[in-house]
C-alpha positions as CSV (number, residue, x, y, z in Angstrom):
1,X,-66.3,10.6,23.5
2,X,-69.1,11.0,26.4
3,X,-71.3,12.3,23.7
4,X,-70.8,9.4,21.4
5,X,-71.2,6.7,24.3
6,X,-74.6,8.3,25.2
7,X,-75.9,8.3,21.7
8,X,-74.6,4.8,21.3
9,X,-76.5,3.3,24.8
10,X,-80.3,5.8,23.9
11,X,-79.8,4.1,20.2
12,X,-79.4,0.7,21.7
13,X,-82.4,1.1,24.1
14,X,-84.8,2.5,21.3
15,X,-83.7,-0.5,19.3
16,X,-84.1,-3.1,22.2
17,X,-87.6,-1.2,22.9
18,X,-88.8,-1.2,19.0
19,X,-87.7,-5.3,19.3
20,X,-89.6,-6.2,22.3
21,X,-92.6,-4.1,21.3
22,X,-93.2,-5.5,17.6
23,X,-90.5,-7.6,16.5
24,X,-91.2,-10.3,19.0
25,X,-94.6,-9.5,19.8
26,X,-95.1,-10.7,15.8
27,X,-92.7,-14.0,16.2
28,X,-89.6,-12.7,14.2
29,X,-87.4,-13.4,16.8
30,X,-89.0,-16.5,18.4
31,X,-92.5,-17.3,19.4
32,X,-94.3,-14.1,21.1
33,X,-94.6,-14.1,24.8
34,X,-98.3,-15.2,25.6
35,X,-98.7,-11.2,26.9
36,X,-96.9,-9.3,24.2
37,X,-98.7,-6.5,22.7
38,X,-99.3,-6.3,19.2
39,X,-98.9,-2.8,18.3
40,X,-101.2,-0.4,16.5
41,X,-101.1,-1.3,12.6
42,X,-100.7,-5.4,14.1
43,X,-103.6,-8.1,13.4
44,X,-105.5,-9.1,16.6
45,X,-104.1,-11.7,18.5
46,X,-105.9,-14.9,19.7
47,X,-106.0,-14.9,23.3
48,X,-107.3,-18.5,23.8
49,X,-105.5,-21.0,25.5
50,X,-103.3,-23.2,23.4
51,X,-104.9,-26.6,22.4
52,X,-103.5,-29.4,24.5
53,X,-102.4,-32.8,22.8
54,X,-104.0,-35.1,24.5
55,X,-102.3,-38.5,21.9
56,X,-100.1,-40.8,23.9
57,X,-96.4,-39.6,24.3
58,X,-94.4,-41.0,21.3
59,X,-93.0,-44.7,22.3
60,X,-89.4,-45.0,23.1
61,X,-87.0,-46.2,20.7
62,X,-87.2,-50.4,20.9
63,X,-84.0,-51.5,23.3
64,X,-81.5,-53.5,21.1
65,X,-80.8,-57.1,22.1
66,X,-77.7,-57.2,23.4
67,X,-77.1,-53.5,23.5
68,X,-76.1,-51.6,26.9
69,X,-79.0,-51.0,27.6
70,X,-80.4,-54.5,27.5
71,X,-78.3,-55.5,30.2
72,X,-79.2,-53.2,32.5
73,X,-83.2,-52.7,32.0
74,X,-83.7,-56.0,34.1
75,X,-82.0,-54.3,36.8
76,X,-85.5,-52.2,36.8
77,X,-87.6,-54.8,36.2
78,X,-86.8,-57.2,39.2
79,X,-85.9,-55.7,42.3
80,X,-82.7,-56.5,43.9
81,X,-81.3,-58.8,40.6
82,X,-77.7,-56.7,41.2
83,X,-77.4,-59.0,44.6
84,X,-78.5,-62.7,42.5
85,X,-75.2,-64.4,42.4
86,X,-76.9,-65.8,39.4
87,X,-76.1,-62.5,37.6
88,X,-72.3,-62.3,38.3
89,X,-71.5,-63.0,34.4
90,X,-73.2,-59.4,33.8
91,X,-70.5,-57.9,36.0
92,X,-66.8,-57.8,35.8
93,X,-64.4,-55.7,38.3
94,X,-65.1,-53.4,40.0
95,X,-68.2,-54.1,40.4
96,X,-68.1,-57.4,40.7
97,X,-65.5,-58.0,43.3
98,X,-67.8,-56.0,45.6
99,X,-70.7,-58.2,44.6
100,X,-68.9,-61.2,45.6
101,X,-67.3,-59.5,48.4
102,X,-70.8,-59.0,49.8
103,X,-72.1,-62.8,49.3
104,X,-69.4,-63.7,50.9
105,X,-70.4,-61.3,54.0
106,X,-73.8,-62.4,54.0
107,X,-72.7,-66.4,53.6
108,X,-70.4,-65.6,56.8
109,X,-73.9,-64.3,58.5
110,X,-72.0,-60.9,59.6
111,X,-74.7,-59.5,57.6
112,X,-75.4,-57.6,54.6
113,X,-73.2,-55.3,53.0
114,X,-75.4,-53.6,50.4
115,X,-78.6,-52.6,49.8
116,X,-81.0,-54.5,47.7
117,X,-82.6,-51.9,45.8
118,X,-79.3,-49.7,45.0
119,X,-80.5,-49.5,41.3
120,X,-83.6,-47.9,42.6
121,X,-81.0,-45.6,44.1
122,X,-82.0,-46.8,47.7
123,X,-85.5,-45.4,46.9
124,X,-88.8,-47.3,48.0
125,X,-89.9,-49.9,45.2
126,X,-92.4,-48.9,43.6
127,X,-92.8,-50.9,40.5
128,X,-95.7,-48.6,38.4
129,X,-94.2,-45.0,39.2
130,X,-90.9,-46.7,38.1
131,X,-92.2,-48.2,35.4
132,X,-94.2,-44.9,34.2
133,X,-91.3,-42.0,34.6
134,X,-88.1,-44.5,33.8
135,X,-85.9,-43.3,30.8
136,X,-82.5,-43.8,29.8
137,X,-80.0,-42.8,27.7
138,X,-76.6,-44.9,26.2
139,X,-73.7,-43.2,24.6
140,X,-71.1,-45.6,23.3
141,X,-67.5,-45.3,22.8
142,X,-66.1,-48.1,21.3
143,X,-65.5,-50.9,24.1
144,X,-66.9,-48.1,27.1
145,X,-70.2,-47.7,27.0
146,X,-72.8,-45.6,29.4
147,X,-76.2,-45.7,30.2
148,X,-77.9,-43.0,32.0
149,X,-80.8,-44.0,33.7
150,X,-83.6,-41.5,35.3
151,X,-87.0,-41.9,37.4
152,X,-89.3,-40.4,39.8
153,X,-90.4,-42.4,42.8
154,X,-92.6,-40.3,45.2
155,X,-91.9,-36.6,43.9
156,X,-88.0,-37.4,44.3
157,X,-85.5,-37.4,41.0
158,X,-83.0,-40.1,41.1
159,X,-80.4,-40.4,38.3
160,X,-78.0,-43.6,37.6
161,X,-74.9,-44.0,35.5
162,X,-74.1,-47.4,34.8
163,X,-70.5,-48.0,33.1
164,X,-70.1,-51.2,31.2
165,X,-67.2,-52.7,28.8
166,X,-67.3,-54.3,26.0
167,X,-66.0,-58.2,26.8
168,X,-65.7,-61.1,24.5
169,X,-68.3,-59.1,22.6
170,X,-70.6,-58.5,25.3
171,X,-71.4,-55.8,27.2
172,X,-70.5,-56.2,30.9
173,X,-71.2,-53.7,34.0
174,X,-67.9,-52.6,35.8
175,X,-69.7,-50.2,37.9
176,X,-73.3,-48.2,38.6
177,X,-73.2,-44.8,40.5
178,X,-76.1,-42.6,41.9
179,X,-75.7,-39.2,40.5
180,X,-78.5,-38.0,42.7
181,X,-77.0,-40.2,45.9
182,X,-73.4,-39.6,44.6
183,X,-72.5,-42.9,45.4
184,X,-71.2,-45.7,43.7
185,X,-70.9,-49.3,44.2
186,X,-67.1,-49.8,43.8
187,X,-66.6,-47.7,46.2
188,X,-68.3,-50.0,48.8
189,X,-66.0,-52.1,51.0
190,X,-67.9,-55.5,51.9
191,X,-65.1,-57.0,54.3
């Protein structure tokens, strides 16, 4: 039984060993690694460095009027437009109870309750990194529908998941939470 495990593990290593040294080296199993050595009977391989494409990344898939994400891309486009009561009809509960919740703070003059960048996730405003690293995703399940967004601002990752529901056949926020901040706006308590 020893005997046959032996001969089982040297026959496994030979293979592995006969795989990394040609096999991959000549891209049957995936590209090569960049150091791989070709072997004795293999062509020469070019060592230059690869060509780099220098064309404009591809353009992101137009955003459909009216889709998820439609209603929440002017959220990076104007700062602070989660705090214009003007944009209540966007919202429904949660979300919206807290936005009201907090004009109603701020009318009282106790102050403010929330931030005005939180769909910056809190981070400094700046409009051209934002504008130049910003994508998002949307995934849509029936009336639910998400919408990831993601940017850099300074070196630092920040990561939104905005939740919205399909109402009177349009799509309305009920909530926004920072993955990176892990936060999220309905769970604020403006009183």
């Amino acid at each position: 039984m020893l005997r046959r495990l032996v001969l089982a593990l040297s026959s496994l290593s030979m293979l592995a060993a006969g795989l990394n040294g040609g096999a991959c080296a000549q891209g049957l199993f995936g590209s090569p690694p960049p150091n791989a050595s070709a072997g004795v009977n293999a062509p020469a391989v070019d060592k230059s460095p690869p060509a780099v494409d220098k064309s404009p990344p591809a353009p992101a898939a137009p955003i459909l009027p009216g889709s998820p994400t439609a209603v929440v891309r002017p959220f990076y486009e104007h700062l602070g437009l989660e705090l214009d009561p003007a944009q209540r009809k966007n919202f429904i509960d949660p979300a919206k109870s807290v936005l009201d919740k907090s004009d109603a703070l701020r009318a009282s003059g106790q102050g403010e309750c929330l931030d005005p960048n939180m769909a910056l996730d809190n981070a400094d405003y700046d409009k051209l990194a934002i504008d130049k690293s910003l994508r998002t995703i949307e995934a849509v399940n029936g009336d639910d529908a998400k919408v990831v967004v993601a940017f850099v601002v300074e070196g630092h990752q920040h990561r939104l998941e905005w939740k919205l529901k399909k109402v009177g056949g349009d799509w309305k926020i009920s909530d926004f939470l920072s993955v990176t901040g892990e936060w999220a706006l309905s769970q604020y308590q403006c009183e």
